[in-house]
C-alpha positions as CSV (number, residue, x, y, z in Angstrom):
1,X,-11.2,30.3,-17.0
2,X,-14.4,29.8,-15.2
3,X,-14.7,27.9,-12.4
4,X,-17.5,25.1,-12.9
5,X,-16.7,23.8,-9.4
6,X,-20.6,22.3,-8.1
7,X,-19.7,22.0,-4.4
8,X,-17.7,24.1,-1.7
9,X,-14.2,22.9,-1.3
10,X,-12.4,23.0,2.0
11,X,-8.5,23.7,2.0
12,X,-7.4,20.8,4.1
13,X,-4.8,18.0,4.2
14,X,-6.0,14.4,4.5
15,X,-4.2,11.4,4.0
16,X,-5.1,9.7,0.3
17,X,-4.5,6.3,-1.0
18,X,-5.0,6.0,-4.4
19,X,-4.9,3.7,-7.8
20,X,-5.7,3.4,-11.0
21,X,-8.5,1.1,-11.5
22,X,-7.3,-2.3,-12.7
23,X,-3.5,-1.7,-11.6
24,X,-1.9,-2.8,-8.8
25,X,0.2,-1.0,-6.4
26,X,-1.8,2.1,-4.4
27,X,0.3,5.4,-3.8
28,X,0.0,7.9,-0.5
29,X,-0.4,11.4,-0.8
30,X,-1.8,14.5,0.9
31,X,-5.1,16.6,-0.3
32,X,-5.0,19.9,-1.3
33,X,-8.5,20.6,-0.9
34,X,-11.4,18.4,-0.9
35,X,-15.7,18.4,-0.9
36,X,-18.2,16.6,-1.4
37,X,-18.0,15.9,-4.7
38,X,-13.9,15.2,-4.9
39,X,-11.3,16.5,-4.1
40,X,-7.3,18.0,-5.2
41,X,-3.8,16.0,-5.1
42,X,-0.3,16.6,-5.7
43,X,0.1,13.0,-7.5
44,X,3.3,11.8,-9.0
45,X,1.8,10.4,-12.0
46,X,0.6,12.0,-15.1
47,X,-3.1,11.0,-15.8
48,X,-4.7,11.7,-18.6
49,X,-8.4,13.5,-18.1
50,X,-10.9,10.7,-18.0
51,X,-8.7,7.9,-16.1
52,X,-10.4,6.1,-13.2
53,X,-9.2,5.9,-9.6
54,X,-9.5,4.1,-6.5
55,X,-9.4,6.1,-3.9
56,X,-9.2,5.9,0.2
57,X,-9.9,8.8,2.3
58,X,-9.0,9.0,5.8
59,X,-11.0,11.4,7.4
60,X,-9.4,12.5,11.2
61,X,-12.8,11.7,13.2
62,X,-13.8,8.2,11.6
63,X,-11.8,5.3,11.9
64,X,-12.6,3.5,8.7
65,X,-11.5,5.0,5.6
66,X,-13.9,6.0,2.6
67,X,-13.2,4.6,-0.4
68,X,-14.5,6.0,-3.9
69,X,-14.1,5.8,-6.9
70,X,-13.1,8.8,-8.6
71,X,-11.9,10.2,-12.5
72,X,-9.4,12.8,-13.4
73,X,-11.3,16.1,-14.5
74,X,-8.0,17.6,-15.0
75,X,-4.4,17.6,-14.1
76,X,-1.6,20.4,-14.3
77,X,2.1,20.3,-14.2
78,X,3.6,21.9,-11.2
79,X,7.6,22.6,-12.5
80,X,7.9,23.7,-9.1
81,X,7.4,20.6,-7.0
82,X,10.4,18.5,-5.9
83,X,8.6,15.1,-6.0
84,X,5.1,15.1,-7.0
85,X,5.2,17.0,-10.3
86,X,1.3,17.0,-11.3
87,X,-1.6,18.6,-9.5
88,X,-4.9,17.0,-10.3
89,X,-8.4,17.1,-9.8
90,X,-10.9,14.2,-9.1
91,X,-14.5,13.9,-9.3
92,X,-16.3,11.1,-7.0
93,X,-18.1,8.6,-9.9
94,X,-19.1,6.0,-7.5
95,X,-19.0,6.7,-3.4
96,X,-21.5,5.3,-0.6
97,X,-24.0,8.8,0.0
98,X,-23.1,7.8,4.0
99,X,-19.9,8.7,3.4
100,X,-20.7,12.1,1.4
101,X,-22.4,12.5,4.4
102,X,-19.6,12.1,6.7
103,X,-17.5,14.1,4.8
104,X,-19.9,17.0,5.0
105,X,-19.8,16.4,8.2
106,X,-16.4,16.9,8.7
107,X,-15.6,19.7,6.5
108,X,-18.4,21.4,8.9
109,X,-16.7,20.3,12.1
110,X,-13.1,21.7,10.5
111,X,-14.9,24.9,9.6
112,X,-16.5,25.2,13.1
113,X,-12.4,24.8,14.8
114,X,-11.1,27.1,12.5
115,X,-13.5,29.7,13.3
116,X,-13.3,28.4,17.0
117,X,-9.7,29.1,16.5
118,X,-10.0,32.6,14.8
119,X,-12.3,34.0,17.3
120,X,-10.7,32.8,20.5
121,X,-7.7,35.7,19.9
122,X,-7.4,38.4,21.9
123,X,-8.1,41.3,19.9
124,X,-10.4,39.4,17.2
């Protein structure tokens, strides 16, 4: 299957509220990945391709979450999770472009203490 992925996505766990649009009640969960352009859940719900979210990010280094809204691009079942059966993918429909910016900003900041972190081993 070919990836038609637009934007580098970063492997990293940040908290995520998130809701359908028009529904009450919002759910937590961790990312699996995230960019600029949206990001990967394990979600306990199974959307269908095309449904709307509400979604708050919480980003480590800001204290204000982003929110965004965001539309299931796909989702998968995952037979092998204990609680949150579906992995699904999100694409950003309607988010502020300060906040794309600060979350380029902080998948660069990750990437710079990871490589910190790599190169700071003896032996590297």
């Amino acid at each position: 299957m070919k990836d038609l992925r637009r934007d580098e996505r970063l492997q990293h766990s940040l908290l995520i509220n998130y809701q359908p649009i028009d529904s009450p009640g919002w759910s937590s969960v961790n990312s699996i990945d995230i960019s600029t352009k949206g990001l990967r859940l394990k979600v306990f719900q199974n959307f269908a391709p095309g449904v709307r979210l509400g979604v708050n990010l919480y980003l480590r280094k800001f204290p204000v979450p982003i929110v965004a809204i965001a539309r299931v691009v796909w989702i998968k079942d995952d037979p092998s999770a204990i609680s949150q059966n579906y992995e699904v993918g999100l694409e950003f429909l309607d988010i502020d472009p300060s906040d794309v910016k600060k979350i380029n900003f902080y998948m660069d900041s990750i990437r710079q203490e990871e490589s910190f972190n790599i190169h700071s081993y003896p032996g590297y």
